[in-house]
C-alpha positions in Angstrom: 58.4 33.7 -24.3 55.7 31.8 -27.1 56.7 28.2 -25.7 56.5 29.9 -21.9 52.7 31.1 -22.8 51.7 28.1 -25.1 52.7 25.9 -22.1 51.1 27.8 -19.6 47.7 27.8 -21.9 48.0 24.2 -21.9 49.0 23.0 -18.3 46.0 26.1 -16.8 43.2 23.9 -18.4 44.3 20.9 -17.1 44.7 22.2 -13.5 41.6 23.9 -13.7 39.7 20.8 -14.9 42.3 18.3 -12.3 40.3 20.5 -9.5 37.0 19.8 -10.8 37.4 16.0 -10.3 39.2 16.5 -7.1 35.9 18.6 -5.8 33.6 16.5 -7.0 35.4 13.3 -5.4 35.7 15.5 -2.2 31.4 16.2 -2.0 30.8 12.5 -3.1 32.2 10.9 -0.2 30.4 13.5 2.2 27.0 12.0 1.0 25.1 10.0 3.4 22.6 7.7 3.3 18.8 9.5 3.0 15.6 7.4 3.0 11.9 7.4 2.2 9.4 4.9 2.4 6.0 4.6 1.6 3.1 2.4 0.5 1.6 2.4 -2.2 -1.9 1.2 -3.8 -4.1 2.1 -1.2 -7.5 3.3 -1.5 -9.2 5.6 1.6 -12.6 3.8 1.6 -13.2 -0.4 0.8 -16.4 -2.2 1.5 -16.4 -5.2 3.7 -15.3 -8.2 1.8 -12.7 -6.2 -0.5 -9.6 -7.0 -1.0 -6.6 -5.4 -0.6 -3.3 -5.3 -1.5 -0.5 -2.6 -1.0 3.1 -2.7 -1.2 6.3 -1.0 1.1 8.5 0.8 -1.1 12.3 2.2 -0.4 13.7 5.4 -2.4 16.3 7.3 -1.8 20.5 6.9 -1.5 22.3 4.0 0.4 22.0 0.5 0.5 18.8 -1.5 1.0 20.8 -3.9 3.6 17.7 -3.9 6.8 14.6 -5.0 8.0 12.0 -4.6 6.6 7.8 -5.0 8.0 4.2 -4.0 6.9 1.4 -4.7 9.2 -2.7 -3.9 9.1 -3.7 -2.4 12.1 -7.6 -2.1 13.1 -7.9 -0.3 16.8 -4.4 -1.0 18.1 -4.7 -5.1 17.2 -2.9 -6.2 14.4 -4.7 -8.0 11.6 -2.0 -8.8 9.6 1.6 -8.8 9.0 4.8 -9.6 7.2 8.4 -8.8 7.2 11.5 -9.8 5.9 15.7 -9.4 6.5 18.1 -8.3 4.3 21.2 -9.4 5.6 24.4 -7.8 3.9 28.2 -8.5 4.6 30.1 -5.3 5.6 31.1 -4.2 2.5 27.9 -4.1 0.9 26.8 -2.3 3.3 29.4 0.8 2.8 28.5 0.9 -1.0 25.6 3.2 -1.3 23.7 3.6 -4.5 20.3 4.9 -5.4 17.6 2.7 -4.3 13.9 2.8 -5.9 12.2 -0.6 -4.9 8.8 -2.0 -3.7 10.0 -4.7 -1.3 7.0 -6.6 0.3 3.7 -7.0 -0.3 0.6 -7.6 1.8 -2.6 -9.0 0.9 -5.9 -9.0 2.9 -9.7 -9.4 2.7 -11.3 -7.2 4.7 -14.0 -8.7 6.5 -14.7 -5.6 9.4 -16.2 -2.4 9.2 -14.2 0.6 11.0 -11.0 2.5 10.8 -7.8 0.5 9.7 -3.9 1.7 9.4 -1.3 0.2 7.4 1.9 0.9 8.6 5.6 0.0 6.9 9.3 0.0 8.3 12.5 -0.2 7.3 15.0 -0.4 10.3 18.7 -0.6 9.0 21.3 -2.6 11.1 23.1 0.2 12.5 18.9 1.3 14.1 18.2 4.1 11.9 14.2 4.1 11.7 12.1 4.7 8.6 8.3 4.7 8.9 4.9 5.2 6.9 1.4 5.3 7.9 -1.7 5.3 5.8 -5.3 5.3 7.2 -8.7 3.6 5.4 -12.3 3.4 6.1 -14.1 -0.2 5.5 -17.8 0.3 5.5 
């Protein structure tokens, strides 16, 4: 009856702590990809002949395999823009990690006075959307 109880004291733990894993393996593959971007290093008033500089950033959990563009907007025209591909092979794309980067840059001087917007994307492959506006004054 000792050996039946010492073995039973060792194989519970084991089962208990087997399940654990199991569970844990289980809710890791239910997470899905989850995105924010944003842009950083902007100011809300310049002066005309400032420049300025700001940058699109990605956080969040997946993969940063997409599109990617930042633009300066004044009264619907664009002023400037840039954008860039990142183009990843299929498996890439499944392995999802966290992602915390500033991806593209845009530099302008600002030679109008008004009401500006600066706007970033990120469109992944599969046309999930990700967008960020910020709005400025030049005087």
């Amino acid at each position: 009856m000792r050996v039946i109880s010492k073995v039973l004291l060792i194989i519970i733990p084991i089962l208990v702590i087997s399940a654990f894993f199991v569970m844990d393996f289980s809710k890791e593959s239910e997470i899905t990809e989850k995105y924010q971007v944003g842009l950083s290093e902007i100011k809300k008033q310049y002066v005309i002949g400032e420049d300025i500089s700001f940058s699109l950033f990605l956080t969040g959990y997946g993969n940063e395999c997409g599109s990617y563009e930042i633009l300066l907007k004044k009264n619907d025209r664009i002023i400037e823009s840039k954008s860039i591909d990142i183009d990843c092979n299929r498996t890439a794309s499944k392995d999802f990690d966290f992602v915390n980067i500033d991806i593209i840059t845009l530099d302008h001087t600002l030679l109008e006075s008004g009401d500006y917007v600066a706007k970033g994307e990120f469109s992944k492959n599969e046309g999930q959307n990700f967008q960020y506006e910020k709005t400025f004054i030049v005087t």
